[in-house]
C-alpha positions as CSV (number, residue, x, y, z in Angstrom):
1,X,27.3,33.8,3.4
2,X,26.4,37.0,2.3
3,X,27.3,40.2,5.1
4,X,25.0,42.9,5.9
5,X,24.6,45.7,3.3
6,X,24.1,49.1,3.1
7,X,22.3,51.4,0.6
8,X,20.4,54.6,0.5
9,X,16.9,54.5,2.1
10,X,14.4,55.5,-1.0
11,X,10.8,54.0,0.2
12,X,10.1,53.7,3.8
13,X,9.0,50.8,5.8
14,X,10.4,47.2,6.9
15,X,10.0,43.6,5.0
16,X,11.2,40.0,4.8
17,X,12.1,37.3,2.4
18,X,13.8,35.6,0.3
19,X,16.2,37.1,-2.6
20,X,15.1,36.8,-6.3
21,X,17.9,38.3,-8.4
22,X,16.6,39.7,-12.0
23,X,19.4,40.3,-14.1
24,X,18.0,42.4,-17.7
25,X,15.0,41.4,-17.2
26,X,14.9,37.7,-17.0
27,X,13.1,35.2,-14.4
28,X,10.1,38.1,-14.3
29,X,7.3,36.1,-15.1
30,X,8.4,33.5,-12.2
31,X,8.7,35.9,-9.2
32,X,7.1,34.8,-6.3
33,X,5.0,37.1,-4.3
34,X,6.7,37.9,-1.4
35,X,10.4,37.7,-2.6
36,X,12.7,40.5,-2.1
37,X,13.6,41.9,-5.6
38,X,16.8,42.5,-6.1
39,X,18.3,43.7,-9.5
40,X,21.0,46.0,-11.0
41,X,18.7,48.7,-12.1
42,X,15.0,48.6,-12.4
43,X,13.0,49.8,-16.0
44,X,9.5,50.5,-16.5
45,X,9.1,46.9,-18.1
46,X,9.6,45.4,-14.4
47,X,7.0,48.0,-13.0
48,X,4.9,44.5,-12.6
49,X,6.8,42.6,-10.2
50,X,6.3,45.5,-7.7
51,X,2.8,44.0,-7.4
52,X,4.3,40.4,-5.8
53,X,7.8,41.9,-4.4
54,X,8.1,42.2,-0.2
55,X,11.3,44.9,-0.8
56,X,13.1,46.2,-3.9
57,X,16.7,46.6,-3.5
58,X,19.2,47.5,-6.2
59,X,22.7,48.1,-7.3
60,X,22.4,51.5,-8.6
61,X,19.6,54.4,-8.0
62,X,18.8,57.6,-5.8
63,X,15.8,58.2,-4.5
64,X,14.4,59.6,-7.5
65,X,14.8,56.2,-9.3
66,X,12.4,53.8,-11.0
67,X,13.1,51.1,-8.3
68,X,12.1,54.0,-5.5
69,X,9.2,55.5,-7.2
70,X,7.5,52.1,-8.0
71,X,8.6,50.7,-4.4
72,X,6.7,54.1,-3.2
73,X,3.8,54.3,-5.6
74,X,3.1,50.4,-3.8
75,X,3.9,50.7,-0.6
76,X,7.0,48.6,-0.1
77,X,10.4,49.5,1.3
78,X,13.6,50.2,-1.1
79,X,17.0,50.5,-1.1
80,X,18.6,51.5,-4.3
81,X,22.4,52.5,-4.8
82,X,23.9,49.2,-3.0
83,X,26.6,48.6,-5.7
84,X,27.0,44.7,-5.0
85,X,23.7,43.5,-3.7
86,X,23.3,41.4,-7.2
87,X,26.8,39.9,-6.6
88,X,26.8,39.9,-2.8
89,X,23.2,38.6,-2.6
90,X,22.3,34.6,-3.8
91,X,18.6,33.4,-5.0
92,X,16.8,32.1,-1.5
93,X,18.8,33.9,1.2
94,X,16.6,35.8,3.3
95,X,16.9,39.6,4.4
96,X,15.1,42.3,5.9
97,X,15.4,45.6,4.0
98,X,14.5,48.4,5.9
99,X,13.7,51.6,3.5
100,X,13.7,54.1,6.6
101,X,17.5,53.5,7.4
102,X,19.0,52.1,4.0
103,X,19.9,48.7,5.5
104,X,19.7,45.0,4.3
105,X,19.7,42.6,7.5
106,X,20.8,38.6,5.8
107,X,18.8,36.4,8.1
């Protein structure tokens, strides 16, 4: 089971649900709404999912990233510069990401 991670805090607020890993881009047009999204690094080609996605949380990032200006511009808590959350963090485990503190609860 994955542990508790830590990032930095990029888009305030608190959510739940399940993991959904995008690696380059692929799985996109199968994210559920309401699924945490979790990736490497986030482009302007995934701007979409931010429409369906709880929480965003990625491996790499500031505050002044993609992942933390979509996450803003909708309303929905990131974390961004978590280095392992792809590797550390399966398809279907549930989390809470709080954006406020940085942290990512596994449930």
């Amino acid at each position: 089971m994955a542990e508790n991670l830590k990032g930095i805090g990029a888009a305030p607020g608190e959510a739940e649900g399940e993991v959904m890993v995008i690696m380059n881009g692929e799985g996109m047009d199968s994210f559920p709404e309401g699924n945490v999204l979790v990736a490497d690094k986030v482009d302007p080609t995934m701007a979409s999912l931010f429409k369906r996605a709880a929480a965003v949380v990625t491996d790499s990032g500031g505050k002044t990233s993609h992942a933390a200006i979509f996450a803003r511009e909708h309303g929905i808590p990131a974390v961004v510069g978590v280095n392992s959350a792809t590797s550390d963090l399966q398809n279907g485990t549930k989390v809470k990401v709080n954006g406020d503190t940085g942290d990512i609860v596994v449930l």
